[in-house]
C-alpha positions in Angstrom: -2.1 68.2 -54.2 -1.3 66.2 -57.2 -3.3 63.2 -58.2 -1.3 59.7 -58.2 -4.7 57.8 -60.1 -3.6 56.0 -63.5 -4.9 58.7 -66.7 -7.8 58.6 -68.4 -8.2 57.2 -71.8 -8.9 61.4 -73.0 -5.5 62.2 -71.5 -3.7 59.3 -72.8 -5.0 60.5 -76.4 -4.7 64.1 -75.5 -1.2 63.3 -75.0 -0.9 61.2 -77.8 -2.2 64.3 -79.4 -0.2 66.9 -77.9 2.8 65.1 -78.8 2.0 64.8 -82.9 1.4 68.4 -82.9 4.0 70.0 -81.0 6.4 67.4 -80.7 8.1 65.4 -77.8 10.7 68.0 -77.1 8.5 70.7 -76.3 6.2 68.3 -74.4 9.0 66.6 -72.4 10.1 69.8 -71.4 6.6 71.0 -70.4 6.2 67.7 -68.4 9.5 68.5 -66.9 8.9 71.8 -65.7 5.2 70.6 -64.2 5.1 71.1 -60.5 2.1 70.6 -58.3 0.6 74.2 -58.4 0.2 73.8 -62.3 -0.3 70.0 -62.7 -4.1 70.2 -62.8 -3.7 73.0 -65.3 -1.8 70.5 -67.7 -4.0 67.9 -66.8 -7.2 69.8 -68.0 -5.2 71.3 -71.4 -4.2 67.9 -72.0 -7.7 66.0 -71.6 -9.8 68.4 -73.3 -7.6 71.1 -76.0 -5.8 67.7 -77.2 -8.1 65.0 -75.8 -11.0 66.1 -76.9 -10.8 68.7 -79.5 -7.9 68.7 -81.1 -8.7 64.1 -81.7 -12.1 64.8 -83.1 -12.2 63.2 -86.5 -14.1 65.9 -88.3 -11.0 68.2 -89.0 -7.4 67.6 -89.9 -4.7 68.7 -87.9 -4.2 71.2 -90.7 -7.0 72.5 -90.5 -6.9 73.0 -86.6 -3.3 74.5 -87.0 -5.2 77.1 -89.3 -8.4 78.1 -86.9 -6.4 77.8 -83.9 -3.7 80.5 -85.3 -5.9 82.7 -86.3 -8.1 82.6 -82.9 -5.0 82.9 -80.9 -4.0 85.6 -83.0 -7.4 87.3 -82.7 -7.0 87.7 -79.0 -3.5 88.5 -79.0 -2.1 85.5 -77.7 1.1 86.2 -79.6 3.3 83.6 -77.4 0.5 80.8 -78.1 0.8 81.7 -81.7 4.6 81.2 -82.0 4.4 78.1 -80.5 1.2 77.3 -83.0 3.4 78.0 -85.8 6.5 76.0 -85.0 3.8 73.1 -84.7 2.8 73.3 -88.2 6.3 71.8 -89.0 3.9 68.6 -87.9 0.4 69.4 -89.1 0.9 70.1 -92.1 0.0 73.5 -92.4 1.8 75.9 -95.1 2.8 79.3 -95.0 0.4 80.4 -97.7 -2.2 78.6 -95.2 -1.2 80.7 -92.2 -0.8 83.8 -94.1 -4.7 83.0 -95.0 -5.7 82.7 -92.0 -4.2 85.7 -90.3 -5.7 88.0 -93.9 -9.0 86.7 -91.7 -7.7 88.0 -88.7 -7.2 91.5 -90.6 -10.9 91.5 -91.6 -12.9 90.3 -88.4 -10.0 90.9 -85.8 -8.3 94.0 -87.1 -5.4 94.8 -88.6 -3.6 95.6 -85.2 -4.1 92.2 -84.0 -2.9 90.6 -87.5 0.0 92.4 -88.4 1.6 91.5 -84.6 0.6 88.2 -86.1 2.7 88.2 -89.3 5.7 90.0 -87.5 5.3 87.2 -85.0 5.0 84.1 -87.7 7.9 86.4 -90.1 10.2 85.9 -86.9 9.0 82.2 -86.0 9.7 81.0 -89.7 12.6 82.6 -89.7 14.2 81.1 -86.3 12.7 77.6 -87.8 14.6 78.1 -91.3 17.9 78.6 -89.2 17.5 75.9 -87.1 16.5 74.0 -90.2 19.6 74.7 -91.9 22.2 75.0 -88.9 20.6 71.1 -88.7 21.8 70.2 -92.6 25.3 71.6 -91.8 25.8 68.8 -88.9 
């Protein structure tokens, strides 16, 4: 049964959060498709990935863009890290960042796991450069 209580301060920053990395599109729509089975589940992901780790001061968003890629690309979360690199449209991290991070994930993952992960980010950049540009012809 969902909860009707007013959020937290963590999940008002978590969303706060959220929303600067992966934008308010992709947010809205996640809110929009919540339903009661998988509201706690957003609530949790929301107060502590983006409440709580992703707000700590110590790194930058960059940075976290970086790691985060690379772990998800570590354990094959292949769908996470698609959605991780269309995000670094807002954290700032490059290309030559990512492709860093998953050379990493060819040393301590494996290769297997990293070149999934550069076919992955190769088609992710390439969808984002032709939405990019189908955007400048408007």
């Amino acid at each position: 049964m969902a909860e009707t209580s007013t959020p937290s301060e963590r999940y008002a920053q978590g969303m706060k959060t959220r929303r600067s990395v992966l934008g308010d599109t992709y947010v809205d729509r996640a809110q929009a498709n919540r339903t009661p089975f998988d509201q706690p589940f957003q609530e949790l992901i929301t107060e502590s990935a983006w409440g709580t780790v992703w707000s700590r001061p110590h790194w930058t968003k960059r940075e976290r863009s970086m790691v985060t890629i690379a772990l998800l690309a570590a354990l094959g979360h292949y769908d996470e890290v698609a959605m991780h690199i269309r995000a670094t449209a807002n954290t700032g991290a490059t290309k030559d960042d990512i492709c860093e991070a998953l050379m990493h994930v060819a040393i301590y993952a494996g290769v297997p796991a990293a070149n999934h992960a550069f076919k992955i980010a190769k088609a992710t950049y390439a969808e984002m450069d032709a939405e990019k540009a189908a955007g400048e012809r408007r």
